[in-house]
ZAVEXMAR-432680 format. One record per residue: residue in three letters; x, y, z of N, C-alpha, C in turn. Coordinates in steps of 0.05 Angstrom, whole numbers, padded with zeros to 5 digits, always signed. Layout:
REM residues N
alaXYZXYZXYZ
...
END
This chain:
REM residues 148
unk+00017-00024+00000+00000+00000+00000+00018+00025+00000
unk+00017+00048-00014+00028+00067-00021+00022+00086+00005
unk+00031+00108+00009+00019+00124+00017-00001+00148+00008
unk-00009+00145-00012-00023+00164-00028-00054+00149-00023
unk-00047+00118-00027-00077+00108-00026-00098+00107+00007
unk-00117+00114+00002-00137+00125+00016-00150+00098+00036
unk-00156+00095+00056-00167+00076+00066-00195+00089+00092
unk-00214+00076+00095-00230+00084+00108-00227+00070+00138
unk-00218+00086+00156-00211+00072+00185-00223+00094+00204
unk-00218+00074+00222-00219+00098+00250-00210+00071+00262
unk-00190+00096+00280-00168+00074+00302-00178+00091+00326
unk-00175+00070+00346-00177+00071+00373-00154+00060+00390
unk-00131+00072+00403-00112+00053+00419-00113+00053+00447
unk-00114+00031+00461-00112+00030+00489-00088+00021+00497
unk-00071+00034+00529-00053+00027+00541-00058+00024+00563
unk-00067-00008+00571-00067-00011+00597-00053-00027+00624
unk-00047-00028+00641-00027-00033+00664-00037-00063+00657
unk-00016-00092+00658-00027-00116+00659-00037-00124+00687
unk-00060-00116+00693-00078-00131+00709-00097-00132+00712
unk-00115-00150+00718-00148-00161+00712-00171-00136+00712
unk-00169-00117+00727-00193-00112+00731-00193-00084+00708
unk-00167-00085+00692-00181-00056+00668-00180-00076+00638
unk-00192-00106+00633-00199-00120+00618-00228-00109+00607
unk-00238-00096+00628-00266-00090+00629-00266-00063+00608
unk-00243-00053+00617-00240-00018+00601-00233-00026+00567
unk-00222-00049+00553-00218-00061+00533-00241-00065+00522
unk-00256-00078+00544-00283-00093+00536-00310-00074+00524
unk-00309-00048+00542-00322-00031+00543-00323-00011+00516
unk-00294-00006+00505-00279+00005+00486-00290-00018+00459
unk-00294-00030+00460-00295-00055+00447-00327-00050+00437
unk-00337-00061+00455-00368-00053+00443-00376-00019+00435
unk-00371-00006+00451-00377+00019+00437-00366+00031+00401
unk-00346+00021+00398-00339+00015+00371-00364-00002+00357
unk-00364-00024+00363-00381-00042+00353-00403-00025+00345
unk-00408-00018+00367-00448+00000+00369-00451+00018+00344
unk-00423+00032+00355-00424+00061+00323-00423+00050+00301
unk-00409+00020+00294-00414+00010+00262-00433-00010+00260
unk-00453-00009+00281-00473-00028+00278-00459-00063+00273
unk-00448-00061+00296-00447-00093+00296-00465-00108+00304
unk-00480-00135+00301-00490-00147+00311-00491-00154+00341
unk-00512-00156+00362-00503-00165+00384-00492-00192+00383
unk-00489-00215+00362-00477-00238+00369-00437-00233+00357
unk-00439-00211+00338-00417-00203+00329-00403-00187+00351
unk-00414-00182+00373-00395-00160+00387-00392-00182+00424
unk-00408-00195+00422-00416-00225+00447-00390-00240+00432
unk-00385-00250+00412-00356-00264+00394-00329-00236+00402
unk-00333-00223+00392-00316-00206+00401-00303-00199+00433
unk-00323-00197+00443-00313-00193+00475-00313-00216+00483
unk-00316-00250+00484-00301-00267+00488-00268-00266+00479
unk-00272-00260+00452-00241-00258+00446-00220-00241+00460
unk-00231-00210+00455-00207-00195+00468-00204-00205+00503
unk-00226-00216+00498-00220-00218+00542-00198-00245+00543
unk-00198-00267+00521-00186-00287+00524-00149-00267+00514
unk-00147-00255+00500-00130-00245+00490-00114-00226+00507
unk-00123-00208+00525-00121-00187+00539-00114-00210+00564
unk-00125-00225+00578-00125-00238+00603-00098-00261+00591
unk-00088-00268+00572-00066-00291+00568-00040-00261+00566
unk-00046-00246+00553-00022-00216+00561-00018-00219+00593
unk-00042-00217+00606-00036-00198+00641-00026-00226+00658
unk-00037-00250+00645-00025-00275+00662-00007-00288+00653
unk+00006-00281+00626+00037-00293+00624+00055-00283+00619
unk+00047-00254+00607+00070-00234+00590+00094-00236+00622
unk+00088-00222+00637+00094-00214+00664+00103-00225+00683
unk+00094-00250+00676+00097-00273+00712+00124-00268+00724
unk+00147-00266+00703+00172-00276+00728+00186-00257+00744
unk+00187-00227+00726+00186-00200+00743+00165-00187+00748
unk+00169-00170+00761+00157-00149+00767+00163-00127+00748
unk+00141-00122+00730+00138-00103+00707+00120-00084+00714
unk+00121-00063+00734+00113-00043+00741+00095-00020+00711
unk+00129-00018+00703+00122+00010+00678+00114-00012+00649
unk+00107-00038+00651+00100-00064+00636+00063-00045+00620
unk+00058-00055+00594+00036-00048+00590+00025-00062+00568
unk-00005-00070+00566-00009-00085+00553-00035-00064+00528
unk-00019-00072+00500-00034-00052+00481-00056-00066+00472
unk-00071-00052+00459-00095-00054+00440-00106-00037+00431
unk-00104-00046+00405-00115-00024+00382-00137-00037+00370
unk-00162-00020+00364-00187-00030+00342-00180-00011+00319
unk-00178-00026+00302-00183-00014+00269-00209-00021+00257
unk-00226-00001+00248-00255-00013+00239-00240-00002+00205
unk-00243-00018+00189-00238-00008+00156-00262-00029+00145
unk-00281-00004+00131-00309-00012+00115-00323-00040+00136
unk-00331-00057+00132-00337-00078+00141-00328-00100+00160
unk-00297-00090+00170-00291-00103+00193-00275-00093+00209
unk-00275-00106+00235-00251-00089+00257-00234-00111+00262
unk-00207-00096+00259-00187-00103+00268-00181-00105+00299
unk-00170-00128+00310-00157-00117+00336-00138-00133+00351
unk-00116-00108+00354-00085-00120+00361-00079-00121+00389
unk-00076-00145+00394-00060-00148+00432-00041-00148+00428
unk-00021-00133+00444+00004-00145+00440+00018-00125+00468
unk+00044-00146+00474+00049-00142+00498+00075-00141+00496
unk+00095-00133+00518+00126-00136+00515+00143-00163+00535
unk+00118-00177+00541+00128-00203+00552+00162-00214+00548
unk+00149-00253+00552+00165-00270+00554+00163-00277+00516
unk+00137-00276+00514+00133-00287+00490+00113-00321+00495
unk+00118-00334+00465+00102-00351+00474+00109-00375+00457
unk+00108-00396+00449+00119-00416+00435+00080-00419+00423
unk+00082-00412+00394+00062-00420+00375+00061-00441+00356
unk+00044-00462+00347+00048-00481+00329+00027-00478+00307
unk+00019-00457+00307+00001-00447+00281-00033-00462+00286
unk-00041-00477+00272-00060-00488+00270-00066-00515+00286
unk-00040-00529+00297-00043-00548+00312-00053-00539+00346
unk-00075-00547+00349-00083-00532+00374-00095-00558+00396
unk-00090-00589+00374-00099-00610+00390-00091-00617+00414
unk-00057-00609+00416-00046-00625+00446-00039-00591+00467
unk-00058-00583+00463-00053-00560+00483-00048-00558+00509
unk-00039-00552+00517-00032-00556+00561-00058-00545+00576
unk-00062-00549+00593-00089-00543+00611-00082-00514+00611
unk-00110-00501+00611-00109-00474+00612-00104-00459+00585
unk-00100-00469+00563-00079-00469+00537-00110-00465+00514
unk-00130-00455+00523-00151-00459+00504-00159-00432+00495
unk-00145-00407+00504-00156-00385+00500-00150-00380+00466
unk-00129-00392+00458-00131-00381+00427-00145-00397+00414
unk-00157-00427+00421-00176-00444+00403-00200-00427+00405
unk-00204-00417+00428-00226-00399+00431-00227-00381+00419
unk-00208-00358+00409-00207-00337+00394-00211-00343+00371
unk-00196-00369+00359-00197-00374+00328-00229-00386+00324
unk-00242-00394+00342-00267-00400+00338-00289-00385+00334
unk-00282-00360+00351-00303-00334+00347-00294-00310+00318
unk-00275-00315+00324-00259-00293+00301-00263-00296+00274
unk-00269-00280+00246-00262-00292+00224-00241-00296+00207
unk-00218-00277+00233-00189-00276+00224-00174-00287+00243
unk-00154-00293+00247-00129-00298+00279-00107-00301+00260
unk-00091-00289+00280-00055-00291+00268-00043-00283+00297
unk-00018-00293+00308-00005-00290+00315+00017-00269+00306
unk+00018-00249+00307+00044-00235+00297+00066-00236+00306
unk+00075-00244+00327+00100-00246+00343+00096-00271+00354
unk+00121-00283+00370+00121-00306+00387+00138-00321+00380
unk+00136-00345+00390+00161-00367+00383+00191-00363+00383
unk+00189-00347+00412+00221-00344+00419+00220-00320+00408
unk+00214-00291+00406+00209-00270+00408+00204-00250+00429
unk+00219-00231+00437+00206-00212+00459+00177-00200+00447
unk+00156-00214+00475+00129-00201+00472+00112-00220+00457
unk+00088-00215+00456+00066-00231+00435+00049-00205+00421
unk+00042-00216+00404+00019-00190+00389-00001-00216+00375
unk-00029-00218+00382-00046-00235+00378-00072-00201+00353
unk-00077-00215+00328-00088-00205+00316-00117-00209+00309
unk-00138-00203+00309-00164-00210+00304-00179-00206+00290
unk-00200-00209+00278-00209-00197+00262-00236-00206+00256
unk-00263-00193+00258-00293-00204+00262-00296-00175+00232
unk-00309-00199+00218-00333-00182+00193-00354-00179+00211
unk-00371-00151+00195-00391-00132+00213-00410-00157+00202
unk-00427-00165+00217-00456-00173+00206-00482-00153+00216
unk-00482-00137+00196-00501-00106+00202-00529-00125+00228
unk-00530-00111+00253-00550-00115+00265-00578-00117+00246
unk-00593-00121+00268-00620-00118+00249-00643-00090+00252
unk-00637-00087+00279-00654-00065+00293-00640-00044+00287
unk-00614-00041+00267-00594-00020+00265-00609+00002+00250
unk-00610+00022+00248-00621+00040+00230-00600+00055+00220
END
């Protein structure tokens, strides 16, 4: 993509401290986006399962072995025409990924089968012996119905 060519977005970025209780401030950010492009309520219910599985595997592994005080965990929504984008990504440990093999997972290890199940997109952007993770998402709008 050039820089001359034109794209229809609106970004939203959050920076928040890794710990549980501002998942909710993601979550919140999350649907109100949704609302203004008329997402479906089962499109934006798929959605906030994801970022919460996404956002909560940042604050409970990026971090564990220090103490990462000035540590922060991002997220960005990109809405372009018909779908939103949205980026986790953290400055962790990182994470060891095997792409699509998600059969022999470790207990606890189900939050990204979960994401790839709600999502119409998933990618991993980082990991596998990398500083940090960046988990990518991506839900097509299915226009509500009561939307006007």
């Amino acid at each position: 993509m050039t820089t001359t060519e034109a794209i229809s977005t609106d970004t939203v970025r959050l920076e928040i401290p890794p710990k549980p209780q501002f998942v909710s401030l993601c979550r919140l950010a999350l649907t109100a986006i949704c609302r203004e492009h008329r997402f479906s309520d089962d499109d934006i219910a798929d959605l906030k399962l994801a970022i919460t599985e996404a956002c909560s595997n940042s604050i409970r592994h990026a971090y564990v072995d220090e103490e990462h005080e000035a540590s922060k965990v991002y997220v960005s929504y990109e809405m372009q025409d018909d779908r939103l984008e949205v980026v986790v990504r953290d400055h962790g440990k990182g994470f060891e990924y095997e792409g699509a093999n998600t059969d022999d997972l470790p207990e606890g290890g189900l939050g990204i089968s979960i994401i790839r199940a709600v999502c119409d997109e998933f990618e991993v952007l980082t990991g596998n012996g990398e500083v940090g993770a960046a988990l990518r998402l991506v839900k097509v709008r299915s226009i509500a119905e009561n939307a006007a």
